[in-house]
N, CA, C and O atoms as CSV, one atom per row, in Angstrom:
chain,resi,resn,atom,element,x,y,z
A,1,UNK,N,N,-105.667,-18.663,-2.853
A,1,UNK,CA,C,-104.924,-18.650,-4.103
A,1,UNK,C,C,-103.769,-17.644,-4.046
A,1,UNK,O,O,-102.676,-17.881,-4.562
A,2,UNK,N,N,-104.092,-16.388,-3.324
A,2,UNK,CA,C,-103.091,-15.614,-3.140
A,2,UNK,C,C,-101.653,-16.188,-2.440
A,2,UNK,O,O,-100.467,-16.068,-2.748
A,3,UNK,N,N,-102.416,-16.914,-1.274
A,3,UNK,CA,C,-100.817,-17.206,-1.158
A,3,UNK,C,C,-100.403,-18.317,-1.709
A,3,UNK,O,O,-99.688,-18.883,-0.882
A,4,UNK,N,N,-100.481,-18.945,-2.704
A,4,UNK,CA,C,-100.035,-20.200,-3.412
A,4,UNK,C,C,-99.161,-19.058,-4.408
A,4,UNK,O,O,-97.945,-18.881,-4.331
A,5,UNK,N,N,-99.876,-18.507,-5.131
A,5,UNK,CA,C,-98.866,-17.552,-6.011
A,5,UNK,C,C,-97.921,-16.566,-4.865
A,5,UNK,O,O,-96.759,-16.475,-5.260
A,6,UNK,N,N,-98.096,-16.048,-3.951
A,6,UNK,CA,C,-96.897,-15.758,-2.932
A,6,UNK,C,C,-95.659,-16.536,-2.717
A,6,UNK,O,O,-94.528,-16.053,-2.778
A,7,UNK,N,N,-95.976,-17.912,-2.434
A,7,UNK,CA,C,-94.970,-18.571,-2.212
A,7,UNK,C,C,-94.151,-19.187,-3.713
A,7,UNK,O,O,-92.993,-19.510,-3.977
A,8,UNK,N,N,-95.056,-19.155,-4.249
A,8,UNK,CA,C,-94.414,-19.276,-5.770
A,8,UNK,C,C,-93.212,-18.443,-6.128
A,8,UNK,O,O,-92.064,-18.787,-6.408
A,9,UNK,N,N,-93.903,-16.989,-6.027
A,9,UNK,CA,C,-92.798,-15.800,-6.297
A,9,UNK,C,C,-91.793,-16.032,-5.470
A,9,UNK,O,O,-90.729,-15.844,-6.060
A,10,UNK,N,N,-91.654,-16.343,-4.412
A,10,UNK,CA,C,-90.699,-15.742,-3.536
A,10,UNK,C,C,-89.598,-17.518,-3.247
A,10,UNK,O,O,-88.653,-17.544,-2.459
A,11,UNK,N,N,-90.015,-18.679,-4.017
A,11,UNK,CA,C,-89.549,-19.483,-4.339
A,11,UNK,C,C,-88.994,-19.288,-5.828
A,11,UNK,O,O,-88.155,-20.147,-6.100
A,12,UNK,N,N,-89.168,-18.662,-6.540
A,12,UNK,CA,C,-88.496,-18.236,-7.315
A,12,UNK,C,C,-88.035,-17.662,-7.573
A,12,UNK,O,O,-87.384,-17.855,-8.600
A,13,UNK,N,N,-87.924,-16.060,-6.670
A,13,UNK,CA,C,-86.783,-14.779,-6.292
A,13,UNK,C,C,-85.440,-15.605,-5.850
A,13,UNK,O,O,-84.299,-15.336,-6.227
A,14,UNK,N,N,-85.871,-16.820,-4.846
A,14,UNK,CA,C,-85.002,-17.054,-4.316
A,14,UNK,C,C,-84.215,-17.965,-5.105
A,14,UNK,O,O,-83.025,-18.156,-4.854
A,15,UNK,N,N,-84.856,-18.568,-6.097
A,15,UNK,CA,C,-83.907,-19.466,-6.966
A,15,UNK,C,C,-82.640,-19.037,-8.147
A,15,UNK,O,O,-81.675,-19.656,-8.594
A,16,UNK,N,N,-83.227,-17.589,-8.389
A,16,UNK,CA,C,-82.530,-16.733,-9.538
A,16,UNK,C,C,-81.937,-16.170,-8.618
A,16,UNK,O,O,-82.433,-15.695,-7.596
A,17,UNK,N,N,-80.376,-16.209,-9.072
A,17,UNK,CA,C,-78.803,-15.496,-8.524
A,17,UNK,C,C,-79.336,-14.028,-8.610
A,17,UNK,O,O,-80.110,-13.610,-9.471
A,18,UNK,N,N,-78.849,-13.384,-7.675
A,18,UNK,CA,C,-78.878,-11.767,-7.496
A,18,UNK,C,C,-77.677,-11.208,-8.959
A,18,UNK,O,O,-76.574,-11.718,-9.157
A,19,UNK,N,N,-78.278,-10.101,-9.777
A,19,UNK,CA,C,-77.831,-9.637,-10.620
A,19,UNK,C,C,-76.650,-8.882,-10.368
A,19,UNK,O,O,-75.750,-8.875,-11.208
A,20,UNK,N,N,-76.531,-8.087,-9.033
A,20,UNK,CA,C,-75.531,-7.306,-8.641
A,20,UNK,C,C,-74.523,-8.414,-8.574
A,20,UNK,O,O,-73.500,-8.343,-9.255
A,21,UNK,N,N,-74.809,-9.637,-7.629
A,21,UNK,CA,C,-73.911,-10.259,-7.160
A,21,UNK,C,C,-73.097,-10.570,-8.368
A,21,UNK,O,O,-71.950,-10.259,-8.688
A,22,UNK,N,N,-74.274,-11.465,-9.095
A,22,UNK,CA,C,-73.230,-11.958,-10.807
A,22,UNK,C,C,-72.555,-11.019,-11.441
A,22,UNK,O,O,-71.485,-11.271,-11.994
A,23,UNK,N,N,-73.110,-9.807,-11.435
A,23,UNK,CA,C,-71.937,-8.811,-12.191
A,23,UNK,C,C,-70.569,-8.590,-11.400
A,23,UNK,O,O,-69.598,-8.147,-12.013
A,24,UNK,N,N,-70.504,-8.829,-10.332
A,24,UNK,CA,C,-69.638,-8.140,-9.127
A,24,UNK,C,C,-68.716,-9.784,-9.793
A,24,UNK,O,O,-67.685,-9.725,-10.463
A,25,UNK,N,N,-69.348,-10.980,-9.428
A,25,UNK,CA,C,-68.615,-11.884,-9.855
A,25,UNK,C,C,-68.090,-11.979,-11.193
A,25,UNK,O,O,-66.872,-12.141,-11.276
A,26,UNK,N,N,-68.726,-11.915,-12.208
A,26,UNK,CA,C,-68.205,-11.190,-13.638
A,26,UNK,C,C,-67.126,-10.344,-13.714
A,26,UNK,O,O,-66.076,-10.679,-14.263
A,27,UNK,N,N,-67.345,-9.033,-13.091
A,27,UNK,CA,C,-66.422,-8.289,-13.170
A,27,UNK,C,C,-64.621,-8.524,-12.105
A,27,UNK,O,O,-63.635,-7.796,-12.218
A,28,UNK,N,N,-64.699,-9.172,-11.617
A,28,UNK,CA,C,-63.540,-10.050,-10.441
A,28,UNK,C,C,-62.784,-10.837,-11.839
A,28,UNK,O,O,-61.622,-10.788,-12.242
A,29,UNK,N,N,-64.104,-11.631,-12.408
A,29,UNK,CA,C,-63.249,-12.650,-13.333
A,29,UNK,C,C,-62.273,-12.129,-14.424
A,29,UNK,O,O,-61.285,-12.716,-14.867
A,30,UNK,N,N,-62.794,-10.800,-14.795
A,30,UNK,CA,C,-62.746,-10.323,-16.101
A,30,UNK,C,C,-60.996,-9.636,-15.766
A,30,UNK,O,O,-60.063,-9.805,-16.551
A,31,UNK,N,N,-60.894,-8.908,-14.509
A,31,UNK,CA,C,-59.909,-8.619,-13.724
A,31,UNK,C,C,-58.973,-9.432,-13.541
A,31,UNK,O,O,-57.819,-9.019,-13.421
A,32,UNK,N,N,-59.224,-10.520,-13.493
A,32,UNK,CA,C,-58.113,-11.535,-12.702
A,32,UNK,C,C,-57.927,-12.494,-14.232
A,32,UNK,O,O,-56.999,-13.293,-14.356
A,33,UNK,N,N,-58.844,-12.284,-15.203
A,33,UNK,CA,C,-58.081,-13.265,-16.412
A,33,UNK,C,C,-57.102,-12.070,-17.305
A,33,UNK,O,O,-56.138,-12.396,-17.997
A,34,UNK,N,N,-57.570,-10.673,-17.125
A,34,UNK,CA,C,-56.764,-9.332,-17.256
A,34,UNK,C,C,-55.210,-9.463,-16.763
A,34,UNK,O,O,-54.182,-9.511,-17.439
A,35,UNK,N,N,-55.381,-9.500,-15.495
A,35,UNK,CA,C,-54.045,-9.870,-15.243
A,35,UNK,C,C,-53.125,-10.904,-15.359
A,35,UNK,O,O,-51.898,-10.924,-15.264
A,36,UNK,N,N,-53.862,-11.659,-15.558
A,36,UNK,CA,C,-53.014,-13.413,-15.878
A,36,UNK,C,C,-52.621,-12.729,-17.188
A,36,UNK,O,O,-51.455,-12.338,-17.133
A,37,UNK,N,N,-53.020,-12.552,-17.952
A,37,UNK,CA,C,-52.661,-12.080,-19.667
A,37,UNK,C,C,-51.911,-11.236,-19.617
A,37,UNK,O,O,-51.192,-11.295,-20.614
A,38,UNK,N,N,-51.531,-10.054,-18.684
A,38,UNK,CA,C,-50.439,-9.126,-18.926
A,38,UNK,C,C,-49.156,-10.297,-18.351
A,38,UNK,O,O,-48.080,-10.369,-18.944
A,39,UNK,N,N,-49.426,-11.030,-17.315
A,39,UNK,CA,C,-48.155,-12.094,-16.585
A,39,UNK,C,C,-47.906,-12.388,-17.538
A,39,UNK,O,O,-46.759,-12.109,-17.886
A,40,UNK,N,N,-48.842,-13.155,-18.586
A,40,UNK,CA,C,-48.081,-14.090,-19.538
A,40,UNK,C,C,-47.526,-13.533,-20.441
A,40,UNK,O,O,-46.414,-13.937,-20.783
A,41,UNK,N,N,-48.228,-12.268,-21.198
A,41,UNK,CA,C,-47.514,-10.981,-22.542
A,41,UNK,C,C,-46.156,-11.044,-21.251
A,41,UNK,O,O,-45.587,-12.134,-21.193
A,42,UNK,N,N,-45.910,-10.502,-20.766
A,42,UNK,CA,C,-44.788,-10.539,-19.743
A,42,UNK,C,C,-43.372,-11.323,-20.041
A,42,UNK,O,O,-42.243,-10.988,-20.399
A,43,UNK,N,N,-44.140,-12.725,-19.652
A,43,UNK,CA,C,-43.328,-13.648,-19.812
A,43,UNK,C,C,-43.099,-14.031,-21.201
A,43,UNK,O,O,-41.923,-14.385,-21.286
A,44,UNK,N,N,-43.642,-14.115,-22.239
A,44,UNK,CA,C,-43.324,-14.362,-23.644
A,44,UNK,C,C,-42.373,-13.170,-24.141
A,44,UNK,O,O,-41.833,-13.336,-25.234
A,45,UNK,N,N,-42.125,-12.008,-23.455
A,45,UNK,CA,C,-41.597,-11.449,-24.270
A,45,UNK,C,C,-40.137,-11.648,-23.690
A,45,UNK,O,O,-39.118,-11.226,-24.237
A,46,UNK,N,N,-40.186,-12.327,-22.549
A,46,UNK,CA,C,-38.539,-12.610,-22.532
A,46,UNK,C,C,-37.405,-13.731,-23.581
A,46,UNK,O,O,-37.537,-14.624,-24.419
A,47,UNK,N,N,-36.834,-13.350,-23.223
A,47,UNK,CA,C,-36.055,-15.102,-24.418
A,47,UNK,C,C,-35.982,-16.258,-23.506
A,47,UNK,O,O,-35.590,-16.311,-22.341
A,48,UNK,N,N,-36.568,-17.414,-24.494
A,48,UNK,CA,C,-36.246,-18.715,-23.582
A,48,UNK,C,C,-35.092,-19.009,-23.475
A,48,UNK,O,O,-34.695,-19.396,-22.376
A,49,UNK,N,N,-34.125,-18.910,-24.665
A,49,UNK,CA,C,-32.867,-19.588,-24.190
A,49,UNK,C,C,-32.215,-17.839,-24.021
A,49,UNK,O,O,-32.822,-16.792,-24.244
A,50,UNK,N,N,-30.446,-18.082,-23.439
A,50,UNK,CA,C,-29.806,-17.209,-23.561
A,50,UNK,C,C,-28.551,-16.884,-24.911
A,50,UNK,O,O,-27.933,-17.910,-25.196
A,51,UNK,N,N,-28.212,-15.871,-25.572
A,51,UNK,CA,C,-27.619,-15.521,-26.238
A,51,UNK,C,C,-26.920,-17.197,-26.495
A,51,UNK,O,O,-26.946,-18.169,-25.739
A,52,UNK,N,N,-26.457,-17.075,-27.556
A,52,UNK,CA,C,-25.839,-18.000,-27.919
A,52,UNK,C,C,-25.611,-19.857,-27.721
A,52,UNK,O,O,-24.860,-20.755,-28.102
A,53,UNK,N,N,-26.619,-19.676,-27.007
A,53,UNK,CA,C,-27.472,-21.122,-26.137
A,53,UNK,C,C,-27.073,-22.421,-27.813
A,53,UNK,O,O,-26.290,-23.365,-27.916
A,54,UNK,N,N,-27.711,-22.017,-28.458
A,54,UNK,CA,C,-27.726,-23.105,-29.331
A,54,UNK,C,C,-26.168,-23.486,-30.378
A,54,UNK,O,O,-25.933,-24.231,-31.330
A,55,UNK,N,N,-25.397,-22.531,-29.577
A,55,UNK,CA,C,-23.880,-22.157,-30.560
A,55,UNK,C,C,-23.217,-23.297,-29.327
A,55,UNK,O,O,-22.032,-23.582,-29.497
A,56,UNK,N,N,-23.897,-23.917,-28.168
A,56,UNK,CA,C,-22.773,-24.946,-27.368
A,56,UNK,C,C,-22.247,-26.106,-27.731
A,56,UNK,O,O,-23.207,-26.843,-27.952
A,57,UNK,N,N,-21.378,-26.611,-27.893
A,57,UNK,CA,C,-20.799,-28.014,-27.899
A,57,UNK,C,C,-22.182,-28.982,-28.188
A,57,UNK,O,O,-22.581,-29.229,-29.326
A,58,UNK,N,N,-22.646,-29.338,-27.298
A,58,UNK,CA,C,-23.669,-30.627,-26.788
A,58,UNK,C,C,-24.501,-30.137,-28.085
A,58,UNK,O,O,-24.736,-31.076,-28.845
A,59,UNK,N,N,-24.956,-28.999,-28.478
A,59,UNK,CA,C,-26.234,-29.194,-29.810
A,59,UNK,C,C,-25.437,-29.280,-31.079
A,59,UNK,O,O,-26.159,-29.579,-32.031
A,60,UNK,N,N,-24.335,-29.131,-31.351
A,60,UNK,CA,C,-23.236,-29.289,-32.254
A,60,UNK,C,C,-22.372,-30.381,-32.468
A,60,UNK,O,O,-21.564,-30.623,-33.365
A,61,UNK,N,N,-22.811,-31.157,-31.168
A,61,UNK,CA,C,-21.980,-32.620,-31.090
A,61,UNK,C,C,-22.355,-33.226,-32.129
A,61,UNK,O,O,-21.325,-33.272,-32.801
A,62,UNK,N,N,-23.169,-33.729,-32.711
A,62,UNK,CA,C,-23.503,-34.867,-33.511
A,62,UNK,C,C,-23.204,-33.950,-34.814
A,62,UNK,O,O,-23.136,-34.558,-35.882
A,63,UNK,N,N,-23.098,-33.144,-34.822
A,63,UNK,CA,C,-22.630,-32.327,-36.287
A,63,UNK,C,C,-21.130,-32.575,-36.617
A,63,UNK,O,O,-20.700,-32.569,-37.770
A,64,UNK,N,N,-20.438,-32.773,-35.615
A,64,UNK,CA,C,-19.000,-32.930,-35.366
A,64,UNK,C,C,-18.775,-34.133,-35.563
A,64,UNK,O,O,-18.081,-34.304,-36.565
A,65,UNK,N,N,-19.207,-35.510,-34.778
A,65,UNK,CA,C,-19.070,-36.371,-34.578
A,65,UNK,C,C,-19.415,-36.765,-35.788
A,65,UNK,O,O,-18.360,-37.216,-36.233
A,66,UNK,N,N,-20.479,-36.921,-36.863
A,66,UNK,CA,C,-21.070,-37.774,-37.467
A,66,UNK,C,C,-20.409,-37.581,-39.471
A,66,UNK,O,O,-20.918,-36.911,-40.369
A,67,UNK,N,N,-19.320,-38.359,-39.505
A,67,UNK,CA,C,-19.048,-37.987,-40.382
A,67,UNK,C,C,-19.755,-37.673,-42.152
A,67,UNK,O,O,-19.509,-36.905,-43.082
A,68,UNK,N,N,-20.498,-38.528,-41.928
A,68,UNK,CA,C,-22.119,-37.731,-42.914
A,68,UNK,C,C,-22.383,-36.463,-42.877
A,68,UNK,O,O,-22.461,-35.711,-43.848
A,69,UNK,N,N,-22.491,-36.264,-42.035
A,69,UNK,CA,C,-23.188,-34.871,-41.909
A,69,UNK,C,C,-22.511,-33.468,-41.613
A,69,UNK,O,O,-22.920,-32.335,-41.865
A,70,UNK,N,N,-20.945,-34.050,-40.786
A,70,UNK,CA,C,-19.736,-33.419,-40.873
A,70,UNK,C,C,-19.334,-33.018,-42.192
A,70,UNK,O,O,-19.530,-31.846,-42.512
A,71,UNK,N,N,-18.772,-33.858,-43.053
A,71,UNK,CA,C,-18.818,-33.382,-44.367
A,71,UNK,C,C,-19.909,-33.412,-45.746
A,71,UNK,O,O,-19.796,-33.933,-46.856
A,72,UNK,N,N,-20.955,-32.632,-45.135
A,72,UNK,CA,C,-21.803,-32.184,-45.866
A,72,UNK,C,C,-21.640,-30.884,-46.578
A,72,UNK,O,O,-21.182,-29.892,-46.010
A,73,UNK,N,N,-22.049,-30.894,-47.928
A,73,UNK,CA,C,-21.816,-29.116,-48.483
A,73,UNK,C,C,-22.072,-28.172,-47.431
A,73,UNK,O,O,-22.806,-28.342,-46.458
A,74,UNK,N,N,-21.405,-27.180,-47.720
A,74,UNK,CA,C,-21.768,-26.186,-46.325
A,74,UNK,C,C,-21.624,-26.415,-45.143
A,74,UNK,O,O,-21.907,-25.567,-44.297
A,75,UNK,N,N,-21.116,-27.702,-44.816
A,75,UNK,CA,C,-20.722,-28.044,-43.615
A,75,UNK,C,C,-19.198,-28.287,-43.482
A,75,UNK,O,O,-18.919,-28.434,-42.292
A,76,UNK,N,N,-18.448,-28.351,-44.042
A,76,UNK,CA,C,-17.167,-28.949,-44.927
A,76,UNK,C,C,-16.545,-27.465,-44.285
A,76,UNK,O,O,-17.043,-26.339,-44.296
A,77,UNK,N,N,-15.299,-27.941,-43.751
A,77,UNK,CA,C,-14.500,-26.948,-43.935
A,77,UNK,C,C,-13.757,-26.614,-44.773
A,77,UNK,O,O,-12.819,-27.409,-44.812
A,78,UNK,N,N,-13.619,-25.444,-45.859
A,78,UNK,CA,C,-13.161,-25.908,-47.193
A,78,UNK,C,C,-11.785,-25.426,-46.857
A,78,UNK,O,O,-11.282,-25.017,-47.904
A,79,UNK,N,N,-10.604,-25.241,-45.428
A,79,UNK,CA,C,-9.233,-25.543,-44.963
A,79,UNK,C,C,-9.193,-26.811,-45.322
A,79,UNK,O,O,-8.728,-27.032,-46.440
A,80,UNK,N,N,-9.557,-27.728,-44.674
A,80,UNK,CA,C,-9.574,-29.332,-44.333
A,80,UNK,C,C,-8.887,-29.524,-46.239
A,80,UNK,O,O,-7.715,-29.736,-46.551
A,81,UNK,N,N,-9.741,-29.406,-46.919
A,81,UNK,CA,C,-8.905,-29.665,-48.448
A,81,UNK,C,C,-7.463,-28.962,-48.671
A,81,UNK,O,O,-6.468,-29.506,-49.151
A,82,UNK,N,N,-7.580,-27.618,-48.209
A,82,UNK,CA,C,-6.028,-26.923,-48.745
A,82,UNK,C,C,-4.570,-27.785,-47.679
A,82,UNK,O,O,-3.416,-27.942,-48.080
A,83,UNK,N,N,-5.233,-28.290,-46.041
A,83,UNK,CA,C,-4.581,-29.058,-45.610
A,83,UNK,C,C,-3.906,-30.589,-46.208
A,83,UNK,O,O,-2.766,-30.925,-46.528
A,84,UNK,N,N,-5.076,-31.212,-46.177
A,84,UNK,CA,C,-5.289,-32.321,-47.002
A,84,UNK,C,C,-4.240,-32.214,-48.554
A,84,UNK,O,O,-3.554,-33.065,-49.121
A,85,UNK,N,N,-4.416,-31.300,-48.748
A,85,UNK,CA,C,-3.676,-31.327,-50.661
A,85,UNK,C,C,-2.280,-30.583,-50.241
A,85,UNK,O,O,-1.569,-30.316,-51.209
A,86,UNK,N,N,-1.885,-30.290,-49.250
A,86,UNK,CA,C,-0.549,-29.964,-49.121
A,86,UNK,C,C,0.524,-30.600,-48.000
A,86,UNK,O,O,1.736,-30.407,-47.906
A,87,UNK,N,N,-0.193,-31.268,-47.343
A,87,UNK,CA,C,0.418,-32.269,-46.791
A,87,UNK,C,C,0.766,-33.759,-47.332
A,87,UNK,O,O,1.649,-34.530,-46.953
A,88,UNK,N,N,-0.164,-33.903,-48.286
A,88,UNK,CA,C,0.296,-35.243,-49.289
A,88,UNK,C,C,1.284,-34.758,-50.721
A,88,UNK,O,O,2.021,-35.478,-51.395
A,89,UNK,N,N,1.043,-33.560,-50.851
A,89,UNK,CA,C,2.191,-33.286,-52.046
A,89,UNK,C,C,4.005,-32.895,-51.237
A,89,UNK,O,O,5.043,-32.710,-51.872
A,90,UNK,N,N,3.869,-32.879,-50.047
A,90,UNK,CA,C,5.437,-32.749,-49.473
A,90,UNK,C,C,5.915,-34.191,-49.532
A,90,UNK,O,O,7.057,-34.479,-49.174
């Protein structure tokens, strides 16, 4: 009987992961998702676009082009009228 429970134990030492090992592996992970997170704080704190990126032609085109939306309140150049009203009264 003794050795039936012998081989028992030592079939089951051997089935349960070593505790050192899992912490050692734990602690690697904990390190390396540590550093991925400072890369990324890193990278978020730069700017995606550069200065004035969204002030170009191409994202302003259809603002220009589209006369709807060209002369919309606040979009209107309010010259365009003082032009407009003094070139038809000459």
């Amino acid at each position: 009987m003794g050795f039936i429970m012998e081989f028992a134990e030592n079939l089951i030492l051997r089935l349960m992961e070593d505790p050192i090992e899992r912490d050692r592996k734990f602690r690697e992970h904990v390190y390396a998702t540590k550093e991925r997170t400072k890369k990324t704080l890193e990278m978020w704190s730069y700017p995606i676009r550069p200065y004035g990126f969204w002030t170009f032609d191409r994202h302003n085109a259809q603002l220009f082009w589209d006369p709807q939306i060209s002369q919309a309140p606040g979009r209107r150049d309010p010259y365009d009228d003082l032009l407009n009203d003094g070139s038809s009264s000459s």
